[in-house]
N, C-alpha and C positions, 0 to 999 in steps of 0.2 A: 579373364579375357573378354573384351566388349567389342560386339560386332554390333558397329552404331546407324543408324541412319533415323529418315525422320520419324517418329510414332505415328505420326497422322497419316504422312502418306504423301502424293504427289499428283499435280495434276499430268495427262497423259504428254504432255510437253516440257516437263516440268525437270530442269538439270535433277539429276539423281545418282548420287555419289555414294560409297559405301564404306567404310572405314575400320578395320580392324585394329585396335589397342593392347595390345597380349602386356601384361606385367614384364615376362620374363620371353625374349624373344632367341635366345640364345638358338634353339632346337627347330625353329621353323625354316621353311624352306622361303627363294626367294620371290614365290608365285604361289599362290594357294588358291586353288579354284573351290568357285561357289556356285550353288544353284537356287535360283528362284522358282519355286514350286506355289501350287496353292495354300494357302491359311489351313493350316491340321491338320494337311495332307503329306505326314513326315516319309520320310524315305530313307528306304529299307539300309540296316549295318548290319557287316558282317559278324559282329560278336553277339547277333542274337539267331543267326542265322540259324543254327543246328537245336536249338533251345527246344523249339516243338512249341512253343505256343501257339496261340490258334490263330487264324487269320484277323482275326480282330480284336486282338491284343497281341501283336508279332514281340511288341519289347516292353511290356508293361514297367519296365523297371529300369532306371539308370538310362535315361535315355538318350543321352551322349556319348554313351559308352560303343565303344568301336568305330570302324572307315566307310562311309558310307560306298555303297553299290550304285551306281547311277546306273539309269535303265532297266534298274528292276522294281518294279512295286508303283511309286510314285511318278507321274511324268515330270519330266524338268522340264521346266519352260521357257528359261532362259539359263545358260551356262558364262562364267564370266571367272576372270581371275584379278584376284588383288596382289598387286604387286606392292614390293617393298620396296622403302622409298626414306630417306633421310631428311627430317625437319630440324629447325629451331627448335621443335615443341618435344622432337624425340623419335624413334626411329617407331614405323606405321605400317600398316596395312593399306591400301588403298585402288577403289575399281569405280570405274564411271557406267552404270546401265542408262544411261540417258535414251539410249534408243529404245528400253521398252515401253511402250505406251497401252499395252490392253489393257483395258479396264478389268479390275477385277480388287479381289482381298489376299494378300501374299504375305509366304517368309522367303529369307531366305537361308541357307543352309550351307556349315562348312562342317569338316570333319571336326571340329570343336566347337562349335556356337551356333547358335541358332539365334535369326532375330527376331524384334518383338512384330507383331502381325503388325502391316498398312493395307493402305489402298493406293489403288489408283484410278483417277475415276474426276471429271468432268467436276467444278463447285467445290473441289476438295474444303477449301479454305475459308466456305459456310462457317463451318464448323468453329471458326476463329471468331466471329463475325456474332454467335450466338452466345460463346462462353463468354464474349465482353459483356453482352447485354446482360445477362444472369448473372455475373458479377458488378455489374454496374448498379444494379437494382437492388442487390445485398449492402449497399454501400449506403442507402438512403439515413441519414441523419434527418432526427425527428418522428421518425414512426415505424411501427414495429415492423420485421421482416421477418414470415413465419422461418422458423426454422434458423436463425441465425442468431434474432436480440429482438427485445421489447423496446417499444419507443424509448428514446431516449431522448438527452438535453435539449428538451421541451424549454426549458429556459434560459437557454443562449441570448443573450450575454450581456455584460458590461464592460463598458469604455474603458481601455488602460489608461487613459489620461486625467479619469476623474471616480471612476467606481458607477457613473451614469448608466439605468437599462439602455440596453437597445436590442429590441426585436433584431435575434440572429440564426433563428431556428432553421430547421432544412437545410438543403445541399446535400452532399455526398463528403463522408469520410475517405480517406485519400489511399491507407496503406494498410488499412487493417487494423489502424489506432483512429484516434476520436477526435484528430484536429481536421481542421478544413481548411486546407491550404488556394487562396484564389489562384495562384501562379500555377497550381496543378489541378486544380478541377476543372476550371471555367475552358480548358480547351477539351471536358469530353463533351460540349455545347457542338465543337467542333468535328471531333467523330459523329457523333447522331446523327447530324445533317448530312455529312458526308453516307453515312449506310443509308440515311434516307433518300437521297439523291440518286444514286448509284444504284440500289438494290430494291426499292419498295416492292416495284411489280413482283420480285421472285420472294420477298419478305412476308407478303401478303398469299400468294400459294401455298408458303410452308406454313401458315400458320400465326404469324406475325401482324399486328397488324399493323402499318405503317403510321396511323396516327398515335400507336402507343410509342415510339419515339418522339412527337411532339409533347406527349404527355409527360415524358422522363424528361424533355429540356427544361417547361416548365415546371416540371420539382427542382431541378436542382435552380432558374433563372427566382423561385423566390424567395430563395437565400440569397442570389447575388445581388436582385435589387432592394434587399434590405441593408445592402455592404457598399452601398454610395450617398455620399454626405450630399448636405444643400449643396453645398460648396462645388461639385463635383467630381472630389475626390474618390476614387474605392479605395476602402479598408483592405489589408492585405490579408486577415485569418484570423480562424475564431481557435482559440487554444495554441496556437503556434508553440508558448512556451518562454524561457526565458533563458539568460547563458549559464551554461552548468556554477552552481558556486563555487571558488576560487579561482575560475580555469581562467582568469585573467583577460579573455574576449568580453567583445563589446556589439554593441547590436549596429555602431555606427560603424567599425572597423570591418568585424567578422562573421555579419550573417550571411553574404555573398560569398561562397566561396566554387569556383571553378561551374562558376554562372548558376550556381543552384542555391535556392535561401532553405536556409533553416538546419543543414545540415548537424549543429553543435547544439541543437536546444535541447532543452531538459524536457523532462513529462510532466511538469507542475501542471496543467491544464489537461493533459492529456487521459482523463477518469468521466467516470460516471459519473453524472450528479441527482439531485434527488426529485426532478424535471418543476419544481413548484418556482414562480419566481419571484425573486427575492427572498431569499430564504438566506443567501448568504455564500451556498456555492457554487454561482455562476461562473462561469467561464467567460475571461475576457477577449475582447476583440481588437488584435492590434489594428493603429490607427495609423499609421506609419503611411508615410507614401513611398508606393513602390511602382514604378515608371511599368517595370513588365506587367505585373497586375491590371494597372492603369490602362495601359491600351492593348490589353488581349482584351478586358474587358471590352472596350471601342469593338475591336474587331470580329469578337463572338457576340455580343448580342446586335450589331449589325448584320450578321450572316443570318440570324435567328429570326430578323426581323421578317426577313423574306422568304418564310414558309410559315412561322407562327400563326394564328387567327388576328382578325384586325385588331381588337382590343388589346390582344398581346401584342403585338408587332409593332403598333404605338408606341406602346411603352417603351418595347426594347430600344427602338429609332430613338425615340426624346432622350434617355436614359444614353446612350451613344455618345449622342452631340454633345451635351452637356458632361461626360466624361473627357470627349476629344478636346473641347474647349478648355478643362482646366488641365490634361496633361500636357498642350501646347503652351501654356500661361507659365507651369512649372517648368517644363526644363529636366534635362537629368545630364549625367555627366557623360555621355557623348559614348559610352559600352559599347561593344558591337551587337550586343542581343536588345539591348536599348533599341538603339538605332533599327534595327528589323523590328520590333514588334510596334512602334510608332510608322511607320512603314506598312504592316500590313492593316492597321487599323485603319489609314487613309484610305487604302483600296479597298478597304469589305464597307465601308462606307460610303465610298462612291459606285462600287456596283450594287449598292439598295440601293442607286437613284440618289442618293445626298451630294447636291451639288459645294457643300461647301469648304470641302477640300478643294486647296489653293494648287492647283496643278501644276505651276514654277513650282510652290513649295516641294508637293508629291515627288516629280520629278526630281529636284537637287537631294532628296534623301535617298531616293534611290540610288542615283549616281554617289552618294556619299558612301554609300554601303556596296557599292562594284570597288570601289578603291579601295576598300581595306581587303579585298583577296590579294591575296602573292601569288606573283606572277615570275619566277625566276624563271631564270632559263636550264638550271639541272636541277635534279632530284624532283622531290613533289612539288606539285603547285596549284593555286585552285584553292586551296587551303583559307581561311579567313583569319585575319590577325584583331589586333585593341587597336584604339587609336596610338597611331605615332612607333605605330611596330613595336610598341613594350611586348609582347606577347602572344602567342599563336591563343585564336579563340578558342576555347573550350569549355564543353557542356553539358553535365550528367542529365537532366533533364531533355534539352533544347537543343543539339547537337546538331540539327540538317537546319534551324530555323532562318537562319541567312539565305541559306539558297531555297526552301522552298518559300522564302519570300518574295526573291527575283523572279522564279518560276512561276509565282503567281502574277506578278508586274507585267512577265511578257503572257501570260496568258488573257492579262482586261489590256493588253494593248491598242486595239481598236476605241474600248473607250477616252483609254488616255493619248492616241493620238500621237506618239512621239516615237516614230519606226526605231533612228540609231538608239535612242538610249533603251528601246524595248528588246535590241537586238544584243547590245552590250549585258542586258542581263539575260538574257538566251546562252549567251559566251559564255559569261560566268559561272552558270547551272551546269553546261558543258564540261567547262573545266577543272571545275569541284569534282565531278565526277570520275573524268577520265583522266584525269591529272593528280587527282589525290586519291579518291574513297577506290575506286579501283586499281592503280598503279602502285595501292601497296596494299592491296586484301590478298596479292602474290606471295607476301611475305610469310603468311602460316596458309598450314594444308585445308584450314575450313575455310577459308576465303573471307573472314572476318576483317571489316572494314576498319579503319583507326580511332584509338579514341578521341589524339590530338597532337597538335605540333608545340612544340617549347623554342623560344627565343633562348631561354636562358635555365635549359633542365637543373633540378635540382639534387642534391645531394648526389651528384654523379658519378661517385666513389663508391655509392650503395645499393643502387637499382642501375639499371641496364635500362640505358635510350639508343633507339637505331639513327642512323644518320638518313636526317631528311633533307641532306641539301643545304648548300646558303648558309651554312653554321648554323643549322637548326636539325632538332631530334627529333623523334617521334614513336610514341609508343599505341600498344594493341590497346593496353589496356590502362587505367588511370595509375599512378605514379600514386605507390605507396608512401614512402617516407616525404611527406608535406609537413605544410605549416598547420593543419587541422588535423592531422592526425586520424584521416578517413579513408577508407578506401571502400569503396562504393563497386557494386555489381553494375555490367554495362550493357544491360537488354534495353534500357532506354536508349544508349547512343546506336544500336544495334538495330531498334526495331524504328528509328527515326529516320535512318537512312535507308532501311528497308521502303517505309512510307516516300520519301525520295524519290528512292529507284525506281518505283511501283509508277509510282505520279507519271514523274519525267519520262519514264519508259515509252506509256503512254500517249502524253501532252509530246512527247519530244519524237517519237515514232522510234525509240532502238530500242528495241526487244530486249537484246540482249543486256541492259541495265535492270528488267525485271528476272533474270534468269537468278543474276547479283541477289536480289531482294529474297528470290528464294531460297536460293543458300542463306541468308544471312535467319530468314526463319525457320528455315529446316534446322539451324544451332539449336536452338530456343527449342524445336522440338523434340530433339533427343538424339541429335547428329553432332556431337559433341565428345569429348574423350570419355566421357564421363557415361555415355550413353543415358541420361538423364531429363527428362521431358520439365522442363519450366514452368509448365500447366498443368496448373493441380488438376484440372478437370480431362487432362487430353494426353493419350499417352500409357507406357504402360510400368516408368519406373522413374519418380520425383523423388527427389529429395527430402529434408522435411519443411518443407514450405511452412509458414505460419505468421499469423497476424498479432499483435502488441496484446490488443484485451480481447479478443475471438479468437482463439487459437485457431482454428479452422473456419473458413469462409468459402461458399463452393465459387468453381470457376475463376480462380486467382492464380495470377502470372507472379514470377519472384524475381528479384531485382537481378538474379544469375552470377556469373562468371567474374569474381577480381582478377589482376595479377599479380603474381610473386613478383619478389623485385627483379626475377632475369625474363621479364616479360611473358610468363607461360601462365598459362590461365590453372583458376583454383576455385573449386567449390565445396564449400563445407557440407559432409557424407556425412557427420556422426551427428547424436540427439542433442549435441552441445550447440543449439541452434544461437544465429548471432545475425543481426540484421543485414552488413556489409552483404550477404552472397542470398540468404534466404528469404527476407521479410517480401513480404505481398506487395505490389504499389500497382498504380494505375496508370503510370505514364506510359508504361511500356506496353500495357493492353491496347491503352487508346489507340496510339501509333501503328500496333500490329493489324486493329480493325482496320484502321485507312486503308493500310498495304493491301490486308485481304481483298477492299474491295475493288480497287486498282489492277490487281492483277489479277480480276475475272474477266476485262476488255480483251 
């Protein structure tokens, strides 16, 4: 029986839901009251009552055993009842204490369960904000991290095009293995700035000092500027891998799949080597152009530019342009996460002051990326489609990057001057929200947002899609039976629209789209069926998280929650660990920092 809610804890305004999961419910009643007492302050049952123990060990033994007495021994501080309630997901326990806000450390307490200690208490979600950084800095490729690994590929790497050196040393490893993916590191550029921005003054109290976030962009920025050509192109990763042998995929067909690269590669790259170089086992660097790479690059080391030192922020600028210049030269095939992150590189570069974003152009992508939202008139909508409505967008990594790219459109609207098209994407943000990520987070008891819409669901004989309207489905979670044969944990789609909600909450004034946010991180922290905290560091009962060649890495988030094919969520509990639900990654950290820091306004 799991009596779940968040391990961390809640700020004093913060939705606070509580959940009961019994195995076997047959025998329970249809309202079970609970009490919120203080943290080790249990209270008193009647099967120990007559015992004679002494006042300071009343039950030393069995300590669930018996009804509890309320009003004798322990004060209860709050009284509440979970009522039972019929899901999709299966029949529940469930109470809302949203109204208590004193600060303090608590459990709470039913005649069967007890749960794990929080808080409530003002900055809760520091705490988020620090285990990124501690894990972020365990991530360093190239040089030793006590306590974790000894420098390593010191000699990174050679060109897959030719066997050619090229200094590719540094950066940050991505998941707990030894590639270095650009498409998922180069936006924790993006977080840093953001806790720096946001947080320094109280970073710098605790202890932090806020110029050692510039210090961590530049380690990970001198890997990235060693991964752009004369040419201006960025190289997409050092180790990526290649497609499993015989699996009959292709790196032109199937490295893209449900907007995420690399999903099907192999570990050929993915090892130690012997750091000396040329020796023979360097690790190659694909050369490939990849358009999202391309201009998050444009857009993170433009945002970097303007806080970096002058010497660095130079660089970043020149290095910008001459990336932005050759991904407009090339062209990509018109994607809709293409299409936003060409988009946001335009605006992080005209708000450093780079006048040479063509502002017709600026403009007509933006408008080009309001038209692929669906806009029907029943079911969901809000939602983003591909070009030409082949298919609702969808994102294991990237999931809110459409809309928090309009949000940021209408946020430099002043400098770009263009009120209806700043207000149409104002609309759009809107509508995403309350039209889609909310209007079906109804749908299960944890108010878990969607992972995505289907024009044309697949094998729908086998898995269960709910109807979203307009002859389109939609599920919680990603659609097992596919063409790649993946099914992927969803704390990125999860913690990205969390970052969303947080944002827009804010930027947008409704509160109540961060209340969202916070549900959606209280999952992730052990408000789940599973009562199960996603942070190795935080929390008082994980899974068994773990990394490819560091089995343990401290302060690491896990990729979380699949679903079966009748759309109910599943996490692998036994030591038969498998990366689908456990393995360590970073995208989902990144995004949660944002959130955190968002919903301290």
């Amino acid at each position: 029986m799991q009596l779940s809610l968040s391990h961390l804890g809640y700020l004093p305004k913060s939705p606070k839901i509580l959940t009961l999961l019994p195995e076997n419910h047959a025998d329970l009643p249809e309202r079970i009251p609970f009490y919120l007492r203080q943290n080790c302050l249990r209270m008193t049952r009647d099967a120990h009552a007559e015992k004679g123990f002494s006042a300071r060990f009343p039950a030393p033994y069995d300590l669930l055993r018996g009804k509890l007495v309320p009003g004798i021994g322990t004060q209860t501080l709050y009284k509440g009842e979970l009522r039972k309630i019929a899901t999709r997901w299966g029949t529940l326990w469930q109470a809302d204490f949203s109204e208590f806000d004193t600060p303090g450390s608590y459990q709470i307490e039913t005649d069967g369960q007890i749960s794990p200690p929080f808080a409530v208490r003002d900055r809760i979600y520091d705490r988020i904000v620090s285990g990124y950084l501690t894990f972020l800095r365990a991530q360093r490729c190239g040089q030793a991290v006590f306590g974790v690994h000894e420098a390593c590929h010191l000699d990174d790497g050679v060109r897959d095009t030719d066997g050619s050196p090229l200094p590719a040393g540094g950066g940050w490893h991505d998941a707990g293995d030894f590639r270095k993916w650009l498409a998922f590191t180069l936006y924790h550029v993006d977080a840093l700035l953001t806790i720096r921005e946001r947080l320094s003054e109280d970073l710098d109290r605790g202890g932090i000092a806020p110029d050692s976030l510039l210090d961590e962009i530049a380690w990970g920025n001198t890997y990235f500027h060693r991964m752009i050509g004369p040419s201006g192109q960025v190289y997409e990763d050092v180790a990526g891998g290649d497609s499993p042998p015989a699996s009959g995929l292709t790196y032109a067909n199937d490295w893209w799949f449900e907007n995420h690269p690399g999903c099907y590669a192999d570990a050929s790259d993915n090892r130690w080597t012997d750091n000396i170089p040329e020796s023979g086992d360097e690790r190659r660097v694909r050369t490939t152009f990849n358009p999202l790479v391309q201009w998050a690059f444009v857009h993170v080391q433009a945002r970097a530019s303007k806080q970096l030192p002058a010497s660095q922020a130079k660089k970043c600028m020149q290095l910008a342009r001459i990336a932005a210049d050759f991904g407009r030269r090339q062209g990509h095939d018109n994607r809709t996460l293409f299409l936003a992150a060409e988009l946001r590189g335009y605006l992080e570069l005209l708000a450093a002051g780079d006048l040479s974003p063509d502002l017709p152009a600026l403009i007509a992508c933006a408008q080009a990326l309001i038209q692929r939202q669906a806009t029907p008139r029943t079911g969901l909508s809000g939602y983003f489609l591909e070009a030409g409505s082949t298919d609702g967008f969808r994102s294991v990594a990237f999931a809110a990057d459409p809309a928090l790219t309009l949000l940021r459109f209408w946020e430099m609207r002043a400098m770009i001057r263009d009120e209806p098209t700043a207000e149409l994407a104002r609309q759009a943000v809107m509508r995403y929200i309350e039209g889609y990520l909310l209007a079906d987070c109804d749908s299960n008891p944890f108010s878990l947002t969607p992972y995505g819409v289907y024009v044309d669901p697949p094998h729908g004989d086998r898995q269960v899609f709910r109807d979203a309207g307009n002859g389109r489905s939609v599920r919680t979670f990603m659609h097992p039976f596919n063409a790649q044969g993946i099914v992927h944990g969803t704390s990125s789609v999860l913690m990205s629209h969390a970052h969303l909600l947080a944002r827009a909450g804010v930027l947008l004034q409704q509160p109540q789209w961060c209340r969202t946010a916070e549900r959606l991180l209280h999952w992730c922290l052990g408000h789940n069926p599973l009562n199960r905290s996603l942070f190795s560091g935080i929390g008082y009962r994980q899974p068994y998280g773990y990394s490819f060649r560091i089995p343990q890495i401290p302060e690491a988030m896990m990729v979380g929650f699949i679903g079966r094919p009748d759309d109910s969520p599943y996490l692998e509990e036994s030591s038969a660990i498998e990366w689908n639900t456990l393995e360590y990654w970073s995208v989902p950290f990144l995004q949660v920092a944002q959130a955190a820091c968002w919903l301290r306004s």
